[in-house]
N, C-alpha and C positions, 0 to 999 in steps of 0.2 A: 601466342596466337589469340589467345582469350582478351589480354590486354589491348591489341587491335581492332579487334574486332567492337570492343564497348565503347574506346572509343571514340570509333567512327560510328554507333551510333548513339552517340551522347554530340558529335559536330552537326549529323545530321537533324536531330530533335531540336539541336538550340539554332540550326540555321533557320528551320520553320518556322518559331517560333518569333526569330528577328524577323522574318519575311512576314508573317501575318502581322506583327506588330507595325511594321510601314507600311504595310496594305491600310493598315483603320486608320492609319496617318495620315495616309495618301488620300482618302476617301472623305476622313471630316476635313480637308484641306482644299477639295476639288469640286466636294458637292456636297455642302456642307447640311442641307435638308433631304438627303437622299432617300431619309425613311417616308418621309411627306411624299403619299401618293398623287396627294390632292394637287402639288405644287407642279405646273407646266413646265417652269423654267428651272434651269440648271444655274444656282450660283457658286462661287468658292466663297472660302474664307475671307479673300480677299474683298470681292466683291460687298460682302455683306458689311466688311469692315467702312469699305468706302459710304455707303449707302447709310448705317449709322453714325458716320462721323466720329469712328473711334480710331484714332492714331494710332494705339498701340494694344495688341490684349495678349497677355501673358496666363498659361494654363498648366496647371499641374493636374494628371489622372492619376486614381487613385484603383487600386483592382488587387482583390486577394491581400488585403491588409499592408499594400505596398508600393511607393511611386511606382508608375507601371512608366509614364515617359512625361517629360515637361517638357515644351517652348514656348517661345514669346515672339510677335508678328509684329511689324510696323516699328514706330517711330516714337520713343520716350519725349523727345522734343522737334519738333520739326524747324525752327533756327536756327537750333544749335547742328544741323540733320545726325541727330545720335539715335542710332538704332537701338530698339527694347534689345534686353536680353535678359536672360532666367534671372541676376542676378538685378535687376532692374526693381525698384524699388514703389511701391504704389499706396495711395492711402485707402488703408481698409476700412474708414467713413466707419459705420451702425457695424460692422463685421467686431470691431474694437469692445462691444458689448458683451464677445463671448469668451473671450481671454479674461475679461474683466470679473466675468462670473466664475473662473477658476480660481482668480485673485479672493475674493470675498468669499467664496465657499472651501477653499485651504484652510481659512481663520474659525469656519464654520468647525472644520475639520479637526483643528486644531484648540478645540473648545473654546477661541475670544471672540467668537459672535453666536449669536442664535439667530438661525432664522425665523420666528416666533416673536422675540421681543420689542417693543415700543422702538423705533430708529434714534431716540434721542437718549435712551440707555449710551449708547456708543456714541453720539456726536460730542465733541467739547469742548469748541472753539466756535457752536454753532449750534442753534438750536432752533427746528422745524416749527415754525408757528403755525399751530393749528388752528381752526376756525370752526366755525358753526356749520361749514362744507362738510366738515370729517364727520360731523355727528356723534362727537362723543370715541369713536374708533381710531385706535391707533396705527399708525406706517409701519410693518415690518420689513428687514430685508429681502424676506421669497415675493413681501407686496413689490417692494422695488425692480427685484432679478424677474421676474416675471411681469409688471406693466399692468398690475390691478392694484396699484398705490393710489388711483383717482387722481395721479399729479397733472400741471402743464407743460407745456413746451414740446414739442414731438421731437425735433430736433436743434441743431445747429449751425450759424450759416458761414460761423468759419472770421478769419482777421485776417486783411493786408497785411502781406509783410510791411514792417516798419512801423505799426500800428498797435497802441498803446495796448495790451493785454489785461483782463480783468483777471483778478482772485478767482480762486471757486466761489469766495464766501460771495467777494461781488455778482458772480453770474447767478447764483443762487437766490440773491435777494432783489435781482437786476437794474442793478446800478454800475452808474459810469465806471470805465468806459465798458461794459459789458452790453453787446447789441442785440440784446433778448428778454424774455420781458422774468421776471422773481416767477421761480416755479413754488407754487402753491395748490393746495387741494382745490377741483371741481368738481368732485364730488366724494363722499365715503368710503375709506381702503374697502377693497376683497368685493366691492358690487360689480367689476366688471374690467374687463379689460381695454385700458388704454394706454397706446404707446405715450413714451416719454420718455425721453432723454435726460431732462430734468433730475426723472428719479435717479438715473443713473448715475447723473455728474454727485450725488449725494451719496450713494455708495464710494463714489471717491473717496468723498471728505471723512467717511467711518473709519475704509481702509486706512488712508491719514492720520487719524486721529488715534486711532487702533495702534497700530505698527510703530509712531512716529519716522516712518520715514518718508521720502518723498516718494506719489504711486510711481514714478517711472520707474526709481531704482529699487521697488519692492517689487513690482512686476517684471521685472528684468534677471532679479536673483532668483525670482520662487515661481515665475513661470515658463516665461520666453525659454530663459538657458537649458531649464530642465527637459524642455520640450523638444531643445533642438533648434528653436527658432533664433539663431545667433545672425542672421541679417536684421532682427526686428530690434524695433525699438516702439516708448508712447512717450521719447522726446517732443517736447512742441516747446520752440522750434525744433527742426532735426538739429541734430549732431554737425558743425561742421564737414567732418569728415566722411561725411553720405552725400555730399550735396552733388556728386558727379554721379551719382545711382538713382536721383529722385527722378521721376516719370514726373513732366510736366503736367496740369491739370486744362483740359481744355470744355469750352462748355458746347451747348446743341447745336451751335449752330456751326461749329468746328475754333470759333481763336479762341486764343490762349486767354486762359485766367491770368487777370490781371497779378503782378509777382511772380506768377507762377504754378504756385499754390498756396493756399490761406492754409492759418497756423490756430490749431485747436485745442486752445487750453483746458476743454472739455473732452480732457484723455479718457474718461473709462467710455465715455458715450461715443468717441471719435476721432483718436487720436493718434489709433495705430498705423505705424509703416511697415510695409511687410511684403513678403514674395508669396506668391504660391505656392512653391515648396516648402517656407515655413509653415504657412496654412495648413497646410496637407499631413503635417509635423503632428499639430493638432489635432486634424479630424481622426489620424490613426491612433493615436495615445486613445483619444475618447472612445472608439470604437472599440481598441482591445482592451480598456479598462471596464469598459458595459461585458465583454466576455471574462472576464476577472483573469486577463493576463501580464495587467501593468498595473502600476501604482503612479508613475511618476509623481503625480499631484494629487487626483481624487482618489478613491477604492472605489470599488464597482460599487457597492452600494449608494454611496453617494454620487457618484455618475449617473446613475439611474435615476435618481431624486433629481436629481439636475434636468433630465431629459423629459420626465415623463411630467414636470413641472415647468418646463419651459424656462429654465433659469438661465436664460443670457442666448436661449438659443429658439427655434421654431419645432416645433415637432410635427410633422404629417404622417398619417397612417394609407395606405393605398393596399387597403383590400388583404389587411393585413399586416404588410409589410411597412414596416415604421424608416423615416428618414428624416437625421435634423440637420437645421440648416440655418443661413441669415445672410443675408444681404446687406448691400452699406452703399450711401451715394453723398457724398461730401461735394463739392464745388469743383465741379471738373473734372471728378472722378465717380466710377460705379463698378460696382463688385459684388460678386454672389460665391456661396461653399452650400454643399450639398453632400452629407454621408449617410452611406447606409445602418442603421441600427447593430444589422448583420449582414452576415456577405464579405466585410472589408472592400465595398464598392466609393465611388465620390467621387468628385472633383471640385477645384478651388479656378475661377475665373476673375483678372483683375486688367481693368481697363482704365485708361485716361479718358473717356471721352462721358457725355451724359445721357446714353438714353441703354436702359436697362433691354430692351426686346433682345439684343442680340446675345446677351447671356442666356436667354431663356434659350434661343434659338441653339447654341452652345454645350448646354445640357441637355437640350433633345438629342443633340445627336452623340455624347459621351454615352448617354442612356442607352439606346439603340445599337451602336456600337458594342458596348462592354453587358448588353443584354440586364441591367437592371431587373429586377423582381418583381413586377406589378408595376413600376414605375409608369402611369398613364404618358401617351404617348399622341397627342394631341395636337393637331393641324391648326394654325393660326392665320389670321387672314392678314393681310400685307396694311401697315401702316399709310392711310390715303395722305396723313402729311408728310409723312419723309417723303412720300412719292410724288409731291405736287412742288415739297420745296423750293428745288432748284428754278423751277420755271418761275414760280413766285419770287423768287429773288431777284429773276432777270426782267419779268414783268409782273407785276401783281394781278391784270386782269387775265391776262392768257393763264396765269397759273390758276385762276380758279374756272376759267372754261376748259381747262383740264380736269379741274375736280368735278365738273359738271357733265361731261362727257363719259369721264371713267363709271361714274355714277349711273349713267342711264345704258354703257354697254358691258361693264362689267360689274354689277352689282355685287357680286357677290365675290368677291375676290378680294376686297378693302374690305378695311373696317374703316365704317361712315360715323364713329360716333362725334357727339360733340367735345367729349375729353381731344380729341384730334385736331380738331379744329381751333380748339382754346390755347391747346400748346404751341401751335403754330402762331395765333395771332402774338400771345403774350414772347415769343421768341424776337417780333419785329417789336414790339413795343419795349422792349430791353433795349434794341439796338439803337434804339430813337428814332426809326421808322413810321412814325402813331399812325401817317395816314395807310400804310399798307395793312399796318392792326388792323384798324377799323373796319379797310375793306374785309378782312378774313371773319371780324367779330357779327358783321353786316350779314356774313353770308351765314353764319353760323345761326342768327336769331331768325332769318327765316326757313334755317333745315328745322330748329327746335324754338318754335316760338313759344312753346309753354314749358320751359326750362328759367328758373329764376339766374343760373348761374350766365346764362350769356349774357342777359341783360347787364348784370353784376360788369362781367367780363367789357362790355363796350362801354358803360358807363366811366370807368376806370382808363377808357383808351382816351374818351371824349373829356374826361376832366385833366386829363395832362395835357390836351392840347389848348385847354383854356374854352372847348366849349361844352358850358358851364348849363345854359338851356337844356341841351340835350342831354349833360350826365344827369343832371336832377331827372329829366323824363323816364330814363334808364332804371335809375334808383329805384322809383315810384313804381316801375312796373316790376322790381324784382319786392317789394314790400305788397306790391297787391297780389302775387304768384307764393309768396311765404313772407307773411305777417310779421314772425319774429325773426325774420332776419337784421343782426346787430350791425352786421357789416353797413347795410343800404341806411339803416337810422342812421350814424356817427358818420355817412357819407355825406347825405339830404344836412346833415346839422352843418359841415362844413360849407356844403354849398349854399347854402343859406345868408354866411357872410357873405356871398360875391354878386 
């Protein structure tokens, strides 16, 4: 009788618990900003998908140190019509920076690097030319894992399939065919932080040099597999035999990257393929390794150094409550991971398409949902270009007397800035559209006529259409708005021959 009775209510505890768990499914699936009191309208998932132009977004949650539940929505390629699914395969762009940082701080761990020492102690097939930039200060690896090495290059924009591939040394020193300019000092390690991918693709060549073996297959044995992560890989190219799992890469304005997707030989900065569930592999290793109950790869202590240093990852504090995290956006693709310090809280979001809002929007509502810690929880006003888009596509003026309308009766429910408006023009001015840029860049210099970057921004529309009077007048007024602007000088010098 005892036996019956527990276990009816061991059916009925775990029936509640399936049922509240498709209740928050059902909920971030149907209305998707539901915590947003501010928000009038009711959107789904779906909807928000359409409206960002992301074909596909695959999501893994994470609760109680645990997949709590993963799916994956929409369309990996829409050609081919193959639907996402969990095993659907996406590139995790700047995300590739924090596997990377397990990679180099193993070797830390393993006493063949110091974080402390000169970078060229370990280079040797390559050595960092320093300059009168560095000041005398040397690059260490925590300068690199961290993004106060003073290097350039923020990121990467990725190679055509078919398309000759540089060296690391090539991309490093930026020579052909490498389409990025030699990452070198701007200014003195440890003054301040600035992103660079650069520095990172330089951690490669350590790990390299270090190991002798190649970073994919060193990263494959001593981190992916240990992790768990046995979909991934930092092949570039993929692997043949993934090529029916890769999630097409499509860009703002919804078609396809051309190939596909472009091939980034700049793997530690970029290079990873991977799911959300392997992600999430990650986030909970890091997380139970900060409570010192795994090892796989770091020890807590070292996981800690890692976190509280920003070593390949973000750290935020929210009133206490710490969460790291990193986002990645490659050519067609955009991706964000989010975990809790403590808690065993997070999630991993990985989309095909290019505009990051809707993972924000994503994580509001995992947060709200799975009740996050302090996690602010913050109402965002609706993107006036994605909302003008469509009509802009079909007409370009009726699309801005909608920006102009919306403006004077809903004020406040867009966001009017001119970042909005830039991204819009320069979307039609990719397509080779220039004269609908212009109109959008037009309308932009007189929302912010004392803004140097629109001027910059139409100058740029007007010199690809070959008028050359007005891009110089442009130029001129973004040099009289900011003096040392480099851009408008090397603009005015070209226009100068015509």
């Amino acid at each position: 009788m005892r036996k019956i009775h527990l276990f009816i209510i061991l059916f009925l505890s775990l029936n509640t618990f399936g049922q509240s768990l498709n209740d928050k499914i059902k909920l971030f699936e149907s209305n998707l900003n539901y915590w947003d009191k501010s928000k009038t309208k009711k959107w789904t998932l779906k909807e928000r998908m359409s409206f960002y132009n992301a074909n596909a977004v695959s999501i893994a949650v994470i609760k109680d140190y645990k997949v709590e539940w993963v799916k994956a929505y929409g369309f990996a390629d829409i050609s081919e019509n193959r639907p996402t699914t969990i095993q659907t395969l996406f590139q995790a762009a700047s995300i590739s920076k924090s596997l990377n940082s397990l990679g180099i701080l193993k070797l830390v761990q393993e006493g063949k690097l110091a974080l402390d020492k000169d970078i060229n102690t370990y280079l040797t097939t390559w050595k960092f030319p320093y300059d009168e930039l560095s000041k005398g200060k040397k690059i260490t690896i925590a300068n690199l894992l961290s993004h106060t090495a003073g290097l350039s290059v923020g990121g990467f924009g990725g190679y055509e399939k078919g398309k000759d591939l540089p060296t690391t040394i090539q991309t490093l020193d930026g020579l052909k065919p490498s389409n990025s300019p030699a990452v070198r000092s701007v200014f003195e390690p440890g003054l301040k932080f600035q992103y660079s991918g650069g520095g990172t693709t330089i951690t490669q060549l350590i790990l390299e040099n270090t190991t002798g073996e190649k970073y994919e297959d060193y990263m494959l044995k001593n981190v992916l597999s240990p992790l768990g992560m046995n979909e991934s890989s930092f092949n570039q190219p993929p692997s043949p035999d993934k090529m029916n799992l890769l999630a097409t890469g499509y860009n703002a304005n919804g078609k396809e990257v051309k190939g596909k997707y472009h091939i980034y030989p700049e793997k530690a900065a970029a290079g990873l393929w991977t799911t959300p569930s392997d992600l999430a592999n990650y986030i909970i290793e890091t997380q139970l390794s900060l409570a010192g109950k795994s090892n796989k790869i770091l020890s807590k202590e070292l996981s800690a150094q890692r976190i509280e240093n920003n070593y390949g990852v973000f750290m935020t504090d929210f009133k206490g409550s710490k969460y790291f995290r990193h986002s990645g956006g490659n050519e067609g693709f955009v991706c964000h991971y989010i975990g809790s310090v403590e808690d065993g809280n997070g999630v991993v979001i990985m989309t095909n398409g290019r505009n990051s809002q809707l993972l924000g929007e994503i994580v509001n509502s995992i947060a709200s949902l799975n009740q996050w810690k302090n996690y602010p929880l913050e109402s965002q006003k609706e993107s006036i270009a994605l909302t003008i888009r469509k009509e802009c596509e079909k007409n370009i003026d009726k699309g801005i007397e909608l920006y102009k309308k919306l403006k004077k009766n809903n004020g406040n429910d867009y966001n009017f800035s001119e970042n909005e408006l830039n991204e819009l023009g320069y979307e039609f001015l990719r397509d080779g559209n220039v004269d609908a840029a212009i109109k959008i860049f037009n309308l932009n210099v007189n929302e912010f006529p004392n803004s140097a970057n629109v001027y910059d921004s139409r100058g740029e529309a007007y010199f690809n259409k070959k008028e050359y009077q007005l891009s110089k007048k442009d130029y001129q007024k973004v040099l009289q708005l900011e003096p040392a602007n480099q851009n408008a000088k090397e603009m005015l010098l070209k226009l100068n021959k015509h």
